[in-house]
C-alpha positions as CSV (number, residue, x, y, z in Angstrom):
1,X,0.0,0.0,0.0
2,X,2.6,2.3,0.9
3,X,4.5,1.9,-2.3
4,X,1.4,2.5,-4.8
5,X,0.7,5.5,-2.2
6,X,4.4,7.2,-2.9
7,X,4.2,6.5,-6.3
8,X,-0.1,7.3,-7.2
9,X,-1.2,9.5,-4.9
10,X,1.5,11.3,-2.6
11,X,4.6,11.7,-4.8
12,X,6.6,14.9,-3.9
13,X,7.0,17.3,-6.9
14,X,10.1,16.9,-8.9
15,X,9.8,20.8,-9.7
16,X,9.9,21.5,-6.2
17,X,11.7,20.2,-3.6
18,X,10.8,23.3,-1.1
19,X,10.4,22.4,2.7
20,X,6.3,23.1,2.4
21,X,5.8,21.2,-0.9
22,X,7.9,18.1,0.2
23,X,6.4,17.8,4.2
24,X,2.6,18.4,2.6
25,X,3.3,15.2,0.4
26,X,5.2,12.9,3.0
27,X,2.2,13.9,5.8
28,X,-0.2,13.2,3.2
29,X,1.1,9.8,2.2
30,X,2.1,9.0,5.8
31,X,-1.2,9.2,6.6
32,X,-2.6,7.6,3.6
33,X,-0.6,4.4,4.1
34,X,-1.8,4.0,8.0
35,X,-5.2,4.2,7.1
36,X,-4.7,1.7,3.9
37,X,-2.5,-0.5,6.2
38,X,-4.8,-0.7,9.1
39,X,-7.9,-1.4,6.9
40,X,-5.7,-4.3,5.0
41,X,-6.1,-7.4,7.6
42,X,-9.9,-6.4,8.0
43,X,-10.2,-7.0,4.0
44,X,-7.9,-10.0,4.1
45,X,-10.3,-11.3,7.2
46,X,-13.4,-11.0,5.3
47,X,-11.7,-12.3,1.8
48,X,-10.4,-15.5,3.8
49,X,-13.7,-17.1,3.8
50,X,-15.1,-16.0,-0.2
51,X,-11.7,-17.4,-1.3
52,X,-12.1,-20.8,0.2
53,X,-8.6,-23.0,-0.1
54,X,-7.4,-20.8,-2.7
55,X,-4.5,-18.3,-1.5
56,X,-5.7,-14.3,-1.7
57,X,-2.3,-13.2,-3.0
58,X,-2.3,-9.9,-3.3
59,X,-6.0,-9.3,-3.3
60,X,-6.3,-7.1,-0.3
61,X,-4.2,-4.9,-1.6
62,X,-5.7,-4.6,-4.4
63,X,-9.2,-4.0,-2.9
64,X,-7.5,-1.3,-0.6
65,X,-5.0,0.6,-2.8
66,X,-8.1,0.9,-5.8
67,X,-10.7,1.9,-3.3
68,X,-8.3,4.5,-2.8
69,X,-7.3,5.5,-6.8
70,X,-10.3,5.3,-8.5
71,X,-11.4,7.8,-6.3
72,X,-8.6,10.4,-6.7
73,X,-7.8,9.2,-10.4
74,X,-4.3,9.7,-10.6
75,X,-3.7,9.7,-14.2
76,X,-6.8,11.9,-15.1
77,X,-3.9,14.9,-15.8
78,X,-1.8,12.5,-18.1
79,X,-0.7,13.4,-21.4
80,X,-3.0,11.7,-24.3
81,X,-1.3,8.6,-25.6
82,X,-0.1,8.8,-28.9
83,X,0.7,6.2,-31.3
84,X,2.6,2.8,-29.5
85,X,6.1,2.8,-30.5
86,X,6.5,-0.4,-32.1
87,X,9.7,-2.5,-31.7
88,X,10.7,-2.7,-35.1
89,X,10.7,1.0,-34.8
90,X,13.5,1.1,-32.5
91,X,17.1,1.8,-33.1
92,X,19.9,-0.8,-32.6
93,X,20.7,0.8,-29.4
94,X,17.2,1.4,-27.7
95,X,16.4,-2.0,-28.7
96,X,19.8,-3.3,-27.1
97,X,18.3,-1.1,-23.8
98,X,15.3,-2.1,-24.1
99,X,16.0,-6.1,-23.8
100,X,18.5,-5.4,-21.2
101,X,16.3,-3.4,-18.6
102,X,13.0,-4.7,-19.2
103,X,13.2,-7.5,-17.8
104,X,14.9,-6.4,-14.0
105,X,12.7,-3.5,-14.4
106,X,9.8,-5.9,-14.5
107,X,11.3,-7.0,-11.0
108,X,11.2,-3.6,-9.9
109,X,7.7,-2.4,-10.4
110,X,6.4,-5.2,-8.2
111,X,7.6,-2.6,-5.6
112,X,6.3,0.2,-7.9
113,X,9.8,1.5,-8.7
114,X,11.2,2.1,-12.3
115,X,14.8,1.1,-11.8
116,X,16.2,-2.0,-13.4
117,X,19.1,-2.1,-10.7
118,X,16.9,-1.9,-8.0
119,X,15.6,-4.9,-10.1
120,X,18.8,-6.4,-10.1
121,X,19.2,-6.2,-6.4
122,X,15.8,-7.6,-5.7
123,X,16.0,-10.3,-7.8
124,X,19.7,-11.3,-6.2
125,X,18.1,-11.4,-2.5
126,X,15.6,-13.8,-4.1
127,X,18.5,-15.7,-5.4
128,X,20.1,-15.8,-1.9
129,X,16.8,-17.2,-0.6
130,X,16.4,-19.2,-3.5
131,X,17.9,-19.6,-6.9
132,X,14.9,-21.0,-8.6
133,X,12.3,-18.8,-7.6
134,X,14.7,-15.9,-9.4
135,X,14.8,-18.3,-12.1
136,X,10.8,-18.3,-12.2
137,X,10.9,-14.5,-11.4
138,X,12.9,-13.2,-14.2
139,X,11.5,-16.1,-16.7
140,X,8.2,-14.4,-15.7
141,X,9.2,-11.0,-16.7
142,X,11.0,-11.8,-19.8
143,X,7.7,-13.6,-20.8
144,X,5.6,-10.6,-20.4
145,X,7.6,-8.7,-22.1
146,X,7.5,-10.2,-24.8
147,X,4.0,-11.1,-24.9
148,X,3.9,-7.1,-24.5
149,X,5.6,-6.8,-27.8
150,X,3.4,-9.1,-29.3
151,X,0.8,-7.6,-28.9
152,X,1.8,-4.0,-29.6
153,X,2.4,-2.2,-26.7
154,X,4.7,0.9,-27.1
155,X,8.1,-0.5,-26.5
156,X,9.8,2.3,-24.6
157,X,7.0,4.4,-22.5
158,X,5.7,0.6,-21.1
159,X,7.5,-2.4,-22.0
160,X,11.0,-0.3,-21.8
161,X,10.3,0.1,-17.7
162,X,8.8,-3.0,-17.0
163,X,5.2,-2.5,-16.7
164,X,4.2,-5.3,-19.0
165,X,7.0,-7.8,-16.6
166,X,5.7,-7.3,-13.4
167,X,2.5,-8.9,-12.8
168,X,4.1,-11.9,-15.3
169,X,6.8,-12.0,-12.5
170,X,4.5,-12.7,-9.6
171,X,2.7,-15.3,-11.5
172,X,5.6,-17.4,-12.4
173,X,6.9,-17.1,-8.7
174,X,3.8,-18.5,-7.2
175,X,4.0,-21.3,-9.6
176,X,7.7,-21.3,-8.0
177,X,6.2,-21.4,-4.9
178,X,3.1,-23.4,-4.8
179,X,4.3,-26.3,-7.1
180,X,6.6,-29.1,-6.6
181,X,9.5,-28.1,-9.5
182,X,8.5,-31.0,-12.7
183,X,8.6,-29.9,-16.4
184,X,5.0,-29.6,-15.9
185,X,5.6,-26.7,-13.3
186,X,7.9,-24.8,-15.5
187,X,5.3,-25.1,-18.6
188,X,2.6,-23.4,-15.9
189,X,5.3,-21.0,-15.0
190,X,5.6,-19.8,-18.8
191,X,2.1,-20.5,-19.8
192,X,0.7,-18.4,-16.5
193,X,2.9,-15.8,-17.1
194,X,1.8,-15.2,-20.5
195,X,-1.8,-15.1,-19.9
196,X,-1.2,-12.7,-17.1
197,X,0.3,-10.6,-19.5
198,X,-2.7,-11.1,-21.6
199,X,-4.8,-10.1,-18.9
200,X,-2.7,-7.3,-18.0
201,X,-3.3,-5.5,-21.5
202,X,-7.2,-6.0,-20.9
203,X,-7.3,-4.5,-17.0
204,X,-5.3,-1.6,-18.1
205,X,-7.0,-0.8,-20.8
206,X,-10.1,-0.8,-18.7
207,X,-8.7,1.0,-15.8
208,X,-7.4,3.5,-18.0
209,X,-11.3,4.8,-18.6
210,X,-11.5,5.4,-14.8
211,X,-8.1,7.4,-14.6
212,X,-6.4,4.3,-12.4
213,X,-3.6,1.5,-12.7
214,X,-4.8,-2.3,-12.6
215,X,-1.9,-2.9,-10.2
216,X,-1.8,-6.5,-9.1
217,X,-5.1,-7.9,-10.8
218,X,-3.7,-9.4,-13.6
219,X,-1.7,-11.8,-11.3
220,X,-4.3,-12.3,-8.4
221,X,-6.8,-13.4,-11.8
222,X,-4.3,-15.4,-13.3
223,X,-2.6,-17.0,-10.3
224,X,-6.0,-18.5,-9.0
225,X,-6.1,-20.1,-12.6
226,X,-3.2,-21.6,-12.0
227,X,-3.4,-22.7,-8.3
228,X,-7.2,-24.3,-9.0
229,X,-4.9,-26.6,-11.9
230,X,-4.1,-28.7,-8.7
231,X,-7.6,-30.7,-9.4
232,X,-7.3,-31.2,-12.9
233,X,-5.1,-33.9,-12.6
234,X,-2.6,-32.9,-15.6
235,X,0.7,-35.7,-14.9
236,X,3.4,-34.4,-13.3
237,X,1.6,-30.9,-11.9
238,X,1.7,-30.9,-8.1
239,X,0.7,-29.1,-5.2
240,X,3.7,-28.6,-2.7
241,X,2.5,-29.7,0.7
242,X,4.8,-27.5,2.5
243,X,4.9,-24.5,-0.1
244,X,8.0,-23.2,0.2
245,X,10.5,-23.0,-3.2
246,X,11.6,-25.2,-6.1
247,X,14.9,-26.6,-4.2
248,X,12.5,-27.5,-1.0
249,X,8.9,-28.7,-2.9
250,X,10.0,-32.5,-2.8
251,X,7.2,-34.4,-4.6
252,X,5.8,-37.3,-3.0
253,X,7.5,-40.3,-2.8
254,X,4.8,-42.8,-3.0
């Protein structure tokens, strides 16, 4: 909550960095996140029950942080959008920038941050905790990226900082998470991260008519997909008992 806050709602002006103008926006966001964080665990309390054995991800946040947006609409002062710039379009060296930011910058926006070594840094703690649910995170973001490019999204104002990686991201590192590491895992990985990238181009377009970002929908729709696979009884797909990561999601041995 406190991220999307920062970034949505109470950023501090870049053209003014003045005592007044920079207190006004920390006191407003301050406050903003304490009354979005304190009404998070009564939303997750009352999701618990609709959501039945399916995880809620990031749903409370959602619910929350959107309450929040669509009411103050904080793109309703953005510039028009032009035409997309297409890939093709690109030079040999923004395309050479492009591919190598997008994908840690994908990392990055989980945190709502447009900064592909932040990425970098992020996604090396998640190596120290686990290599292959960095595998699964940067797989993920690679993935949307390109399903980004595929289907024509402007390749340095969104695909360029990671917004088409993000949600992608968190989709493949639930699959990371949730599933014993099999062949069929990694195919949900990449599958789930594609259709959350799918997904992703639909919310946003649909939340750009209301002035507001689709944050972490894509991934809360697309994840449930995923996780509800457990019961279709696909060969070689399964549920980790003890969720944990790929190197500790032992399948069973009988």
């Amino acid at each position: 909550v406190g991220c999307a806050v920062a970034v949505f709602m109470s950023p501090i002006p870049v053209q003014s960095f003045e005592y007044p103008h920079c207190m006004l926006a920390i006191t407003t966001g301050l406050a903003t996140t304490l009354i979005g964080g304190a009404a998070s665990p009564f939303v997750a309390a009352a999701l618990k029950p609709a959501m039945g054995t399916v995880p809620q991800w990031t749903l409370a946040f959602n619910f929350v942080t959107l309450s929040m947006l669509l009411r103050t609409k904080p793109f309703a002062d953005a510039l028009p959008a032009g035409s997309p710039t297409p890939i093709m379009s690109l030079s040999s060296e923004q395309l050479f920038h492009v591919a190598l930011h997008a994908p840690f910058k994908g990392i990055s926006q989980i945190f709502v941050v447009d900064s592909s070594l932040s990425g970098a840094i992020i996604l090396s703690g998640i190596a120290l905790y686990s290599p292959g649910l960095a595998g699964h995170a940067i797989l993920g973001s690679c993935i949307g990226a390109v399903s980004g490019i595929i289907m024509g999204a402007d390749a340095m104002s969104e695909i360029g900082i990671g917004l088409w990686g993000f949600n992608s991201a968190l989709t493949s590192l639930g699959v990371g998470v949730f599933f014993c590491p099999t062949k069929r895992a990694v195919a949900l990985s990449t599958g789930g991260a594609a259709a959350t990238a799918v997904l992703f181009g639909a919310l946003k377009t649909v939340f750009g008519g209301f002035d507001a970002p689709c944050l972490t929908l894509p991934f809360c729709i697309a994840m449930s997909g995923c996780y509800l696979l457990r019961d279709a009884g696909i060969p070689g797909l399964i549920l980790a008992s003890s969720p944990h990561s790929p190197e500790r999601n032992k399948p069973p041995t009988n």
